[in-house]
N, C-alpha and C positions, 0 to 999 in steps of 0.2 A: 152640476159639478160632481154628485158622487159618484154620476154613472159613469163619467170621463174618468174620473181615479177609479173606479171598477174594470172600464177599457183597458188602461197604462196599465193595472197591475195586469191583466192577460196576456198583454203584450208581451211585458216582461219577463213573466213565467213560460213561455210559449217558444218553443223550438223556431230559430230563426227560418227555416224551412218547415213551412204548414203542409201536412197531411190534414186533408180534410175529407168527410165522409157525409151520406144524409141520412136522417130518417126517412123511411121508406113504411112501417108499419108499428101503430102505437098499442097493444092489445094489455088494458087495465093498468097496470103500473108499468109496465115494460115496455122501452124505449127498443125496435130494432132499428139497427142504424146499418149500412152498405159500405163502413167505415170509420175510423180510419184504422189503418193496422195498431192494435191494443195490446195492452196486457191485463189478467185478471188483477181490479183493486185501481186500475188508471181512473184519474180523474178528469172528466169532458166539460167542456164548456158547448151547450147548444146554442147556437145564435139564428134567428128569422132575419133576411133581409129585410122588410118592413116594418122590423121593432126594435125597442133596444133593450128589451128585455133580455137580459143571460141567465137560464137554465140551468143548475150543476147537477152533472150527474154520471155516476160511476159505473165503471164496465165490470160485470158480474157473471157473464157467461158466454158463449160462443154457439151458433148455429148456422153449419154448412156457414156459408163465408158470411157471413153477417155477424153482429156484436150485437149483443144485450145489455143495456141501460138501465139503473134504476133511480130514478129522479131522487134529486135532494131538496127539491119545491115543491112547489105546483104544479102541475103542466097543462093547468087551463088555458084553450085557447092555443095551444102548441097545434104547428100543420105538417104533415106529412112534406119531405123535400126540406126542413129546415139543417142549417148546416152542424155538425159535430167535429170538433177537434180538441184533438186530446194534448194535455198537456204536457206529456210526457213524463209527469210524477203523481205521487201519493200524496191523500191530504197531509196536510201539516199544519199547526194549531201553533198560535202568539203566543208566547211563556214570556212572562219574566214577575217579579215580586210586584209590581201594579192590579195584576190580576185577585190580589187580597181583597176582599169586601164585595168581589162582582159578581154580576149575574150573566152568566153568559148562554147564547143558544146551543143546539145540539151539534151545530158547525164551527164553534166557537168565538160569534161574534157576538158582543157587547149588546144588553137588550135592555139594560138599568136608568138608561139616559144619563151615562158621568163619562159620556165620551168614547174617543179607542182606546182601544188597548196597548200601550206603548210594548214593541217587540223588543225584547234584547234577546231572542236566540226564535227558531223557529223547532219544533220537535214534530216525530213525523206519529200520525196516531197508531200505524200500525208496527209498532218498535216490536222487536224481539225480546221474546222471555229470561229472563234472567237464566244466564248458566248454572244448572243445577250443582257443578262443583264451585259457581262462584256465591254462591248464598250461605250470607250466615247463618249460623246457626241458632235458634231463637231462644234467646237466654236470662230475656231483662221483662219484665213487668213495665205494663202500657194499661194505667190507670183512668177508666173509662166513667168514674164516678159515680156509676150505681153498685150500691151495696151486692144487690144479687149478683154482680158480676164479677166484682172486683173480691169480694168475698170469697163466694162459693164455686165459679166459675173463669176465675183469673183467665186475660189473655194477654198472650208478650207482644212486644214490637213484633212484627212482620208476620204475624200471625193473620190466615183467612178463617174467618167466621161467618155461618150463615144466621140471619134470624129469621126465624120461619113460622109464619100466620096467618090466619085469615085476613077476611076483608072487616076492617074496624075496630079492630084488638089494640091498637096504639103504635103499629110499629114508626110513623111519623114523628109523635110525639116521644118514640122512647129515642130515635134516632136525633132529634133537635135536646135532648138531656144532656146524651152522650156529647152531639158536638160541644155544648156548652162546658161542658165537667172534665174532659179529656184532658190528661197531661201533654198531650200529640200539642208538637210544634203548629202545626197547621193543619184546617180540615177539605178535604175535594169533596164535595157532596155533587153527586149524579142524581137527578130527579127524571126517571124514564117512563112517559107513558101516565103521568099524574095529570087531572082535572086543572084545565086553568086557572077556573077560582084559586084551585088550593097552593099554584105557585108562591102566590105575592102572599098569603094565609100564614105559609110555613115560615119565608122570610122574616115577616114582619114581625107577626104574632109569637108563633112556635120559636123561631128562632133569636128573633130580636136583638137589637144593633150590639148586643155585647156578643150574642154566637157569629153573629156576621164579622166581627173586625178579623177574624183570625181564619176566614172561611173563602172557600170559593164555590157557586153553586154551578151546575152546567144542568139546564135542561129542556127536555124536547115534550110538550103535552101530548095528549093523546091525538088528539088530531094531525100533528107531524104524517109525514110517509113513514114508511116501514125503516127506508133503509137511516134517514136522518133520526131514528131512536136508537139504533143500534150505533150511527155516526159514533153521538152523543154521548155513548158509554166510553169510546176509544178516546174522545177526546179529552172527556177526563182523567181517563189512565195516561196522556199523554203529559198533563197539567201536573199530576199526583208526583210521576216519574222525574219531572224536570224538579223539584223541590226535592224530591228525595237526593238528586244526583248532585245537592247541592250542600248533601250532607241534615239534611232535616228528617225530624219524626212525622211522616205524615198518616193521618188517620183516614181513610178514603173509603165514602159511604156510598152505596146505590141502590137505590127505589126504584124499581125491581127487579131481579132477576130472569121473574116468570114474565115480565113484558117485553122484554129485548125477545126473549125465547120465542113470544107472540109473533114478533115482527119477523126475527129469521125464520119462522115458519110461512109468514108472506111472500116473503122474498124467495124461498126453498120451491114455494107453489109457483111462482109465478115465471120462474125459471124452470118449470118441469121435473121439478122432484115429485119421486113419489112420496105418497105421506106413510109415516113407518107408527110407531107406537104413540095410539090416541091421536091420531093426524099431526104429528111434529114429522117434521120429514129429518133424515138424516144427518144436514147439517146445520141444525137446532144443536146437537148433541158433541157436533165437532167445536163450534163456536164458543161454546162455554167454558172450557180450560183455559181459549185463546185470551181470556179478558180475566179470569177467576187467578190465571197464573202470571198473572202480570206486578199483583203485589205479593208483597216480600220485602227479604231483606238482601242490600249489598254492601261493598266496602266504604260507600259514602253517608248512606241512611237505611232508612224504613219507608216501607208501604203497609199500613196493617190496613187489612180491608172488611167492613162489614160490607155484606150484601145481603138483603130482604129477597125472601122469597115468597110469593103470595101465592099461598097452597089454597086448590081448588078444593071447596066444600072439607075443609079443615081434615083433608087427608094429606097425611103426612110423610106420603110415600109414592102419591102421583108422580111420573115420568121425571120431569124437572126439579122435583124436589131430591126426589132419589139420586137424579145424577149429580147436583149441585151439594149433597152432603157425601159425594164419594169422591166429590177434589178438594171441597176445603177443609182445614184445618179443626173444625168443632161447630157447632150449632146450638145455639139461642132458640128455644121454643116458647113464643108466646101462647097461653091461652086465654079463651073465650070464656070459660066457667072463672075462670081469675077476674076476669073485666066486670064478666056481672057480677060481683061482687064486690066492687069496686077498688079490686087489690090492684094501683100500677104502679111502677112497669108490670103490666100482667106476666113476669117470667115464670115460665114452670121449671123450676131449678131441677125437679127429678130428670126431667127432659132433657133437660139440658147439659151439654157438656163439654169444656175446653180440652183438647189432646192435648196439647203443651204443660199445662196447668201444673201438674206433677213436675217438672221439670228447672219451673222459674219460682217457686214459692218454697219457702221455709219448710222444716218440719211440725214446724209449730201451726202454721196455719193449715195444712197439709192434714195435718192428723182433727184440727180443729170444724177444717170442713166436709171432713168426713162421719165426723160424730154427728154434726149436726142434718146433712142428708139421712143417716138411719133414723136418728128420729122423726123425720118428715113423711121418711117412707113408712114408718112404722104408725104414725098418726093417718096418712094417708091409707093404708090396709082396712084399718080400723075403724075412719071418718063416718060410716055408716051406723054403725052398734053406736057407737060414741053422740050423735046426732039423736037418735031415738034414747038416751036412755038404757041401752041393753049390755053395757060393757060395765063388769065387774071392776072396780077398783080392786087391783093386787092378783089380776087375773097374768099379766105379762110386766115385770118391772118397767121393758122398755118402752110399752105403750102408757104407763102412768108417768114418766119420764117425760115422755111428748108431748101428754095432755098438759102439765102441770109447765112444760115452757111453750106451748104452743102462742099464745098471746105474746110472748117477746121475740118468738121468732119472727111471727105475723110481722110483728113492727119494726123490726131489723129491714124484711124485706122489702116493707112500702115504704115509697119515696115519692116526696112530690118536687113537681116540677122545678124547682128555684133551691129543694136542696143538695146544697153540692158537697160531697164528703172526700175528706183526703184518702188517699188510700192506705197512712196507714194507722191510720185512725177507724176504717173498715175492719182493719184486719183486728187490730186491738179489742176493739166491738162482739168480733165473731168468736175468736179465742176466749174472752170471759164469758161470751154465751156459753160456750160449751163446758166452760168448767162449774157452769151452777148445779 
């Protein structure tokens, strides 16, 4: 029965006059096909005469008269001669307010076992970028309920922030806080390129049915193809956008950056690009705005967007990293000597920093959380002499200053899991720290 309602919706979707074309040559991920006339971004259905299995999979390039394919499955067992017909549009992804609490794939089908997904509008994943004269301007505080954030590193509605770490620093866990603590109407969380274990993990455990009621998750593990991780990011900016346009705050998260990048570098190779900086081919680096500038703000709501980016061997300045903190709006830098020591969210607050921040916050916090980074940097200069024994008490006011609150800054900035703090009850916190 579902393959038959999978036939009828093709049907439906499908130009009442079929062009059809074949596969003719399948070389590692890439479908060429001898038709049908395409466009870059059309979506095909491959069908075998002797199976009833249906194939998706997108047209990505062109060579001498043939079209290039890149699957959105499997294509185990696919044969040379199998038929391709295009459907003559672009993906488009189920929206409507049922999509609350689910888990969806990276093509945006239901994978929780609580049914379909009831449509009330369709949205297509590759929408156009907000008009840069039709964007608000970002002016309001988007309380993300960690102190070190909300504090010292404020971010507003529709604001892009990158958070950027290694491998095992917490960005999961500090990401499952945030959804949980967030003033945002609702959260899109993108899971791209995560271990399967660790889906149902984050869910269950990390997230837990109170981050889930207000939540949507959309994700594709590592094993996925190339092109259905990259799908999976579009479609949750597709998901994020229909809630925004509904007039909602939404908070829209994604695990990783650097793996979608991974994948369009698959795809970049496997279509004949050459590889440019560290084998990322060229549009690795086109790609990244198309998805980075998709949140924001318009006349009906917000998109604020965190995105993780998983910096190779904790350089913070590798290809992907570098390009992804020169679109967004400020960057979250977690550290590894914080984790070993059991400081989380491991934020390195020197590191870190919100562009906006100045903008939407008081003078009072303003000036409050500025006092308080000189003394962090000035304990941090220091840390060493201080550690041994070899710093002079009354040698620098401002580093006896740092010493003597270091211990309540320490405990200002750690936070565990389950506690959740208002924001302005942060702020009130941070202000009397700096007046002691």
């Amino acid at each position: 029965m579902m393959k038959l309602n999978e036939i009828n919706n093709i049907i439906s979707d499908t130009n009442s006059i079929t062009r059809m074309g074949k596969i003719i040559e399948i070389i590692g991920l890439t479908i060429i096909a001898d038709g049908p006339n395409s466009s870059i971004g059309d979506l095909c259905h491959i069908i075998e005469d002797d199976s009833d299995n249906i194939i998706y999979a997108e047209v990505v390039g062109f060579k001498k008269d043939c079209i290039l394919l890149m699957p959105l499955g499997s294509i185990e067992g696919l044969k040379a001669g199998a038929k391709v017909i295009n459907t003559g549009t672009h993906m488009k992804v189920k929206v409507s307010d049922s999509l609350l609490g689910r888990v969806l794939d990276g093509l945006g089908n239901p994978i929780d076992n609580k049914g379909p997904v009831i449509a009330d509008d369709y949205y297509p994943t590759s929408a156009e970028i907000i008009n840069p004269m039709e964007r608000k301007p970002i002016d309001e505080v988007l309380s993300l309920g960690l102190r070190a954030i909300d504090g010292l590193n404020t971010i507003g509605k529709g604001q892009r922030v990158g958070i950027f770490a290694g491998s095992g620093v917490g960005k999961s866990t500090t990401l499952a806080m945030i959804a949980k603590n967030t003033s945002a109407d609702i959260n899109v969380i993108a899971l791209i390129g995560e271990r399967g274990r660790e889906v149902r993990e984050f869910i269950e455990y990390t997230m837990g049915e109170e981050g889930m009621k207000r939540s949507i998750v959309v994700c594709a593990t590592s094993e996925q193809p190339a092109l259905v991780k990259i799908k999976a990011s579009f479609v949750a900016c597709a998901i994020a956008e229909y809630f925004r346009d509904k007039g909602k705050d939404v908070l829209f998260m994604l695990d990783s950056v650097t793996r979608i990048a991974l994948a369009q570098r698959e795809v970049g190779l496997a279509t004949g690009e050459p590889p440019a900086t560290r084998g990322y081919t060229p549009s690795v680096f086109a790609l990244l705005p198309k998805f980075l500038e998709r949140a924001g703000a318009n006349k009906n709501g917000t998109i604020t967007g965190l995105y993780t980016v998983l910096v190779e061997g904790d350089d913070m300045n590798e290809p992907i990293a570098d390009a992804a903190r020169s679109i967004l709006d400020g960057h979250i830098v977690l550290s590894r000597a914080l984790a070993h020591k059991n400081h989380y969210p491991a934020i390195d607050v020197l590191a870190s920093i919100s562009r906006v921040m100045n903008s939407i916050v008081d003078n009072e916090q303003k000036q409050a959380a500025g006092k308080i980074r000189n003394l962090m940097a000035s304990y941090a200069k220091n840390e060493d002499l201080i550690n041994i024994g070899a710093y002079a008490k009354g040698s620098d006011p401002m580093t006896d200053k740092a010493i003597a609150l270091h211990e309540k800054i320490e405990s200002y900035l750690i936070q565990s899991a389950d506690d959740k703090t208002d924001f302005e009850i942060t702020k009130n916190e941070l202000v009397n720290l700096a007046k002691m």
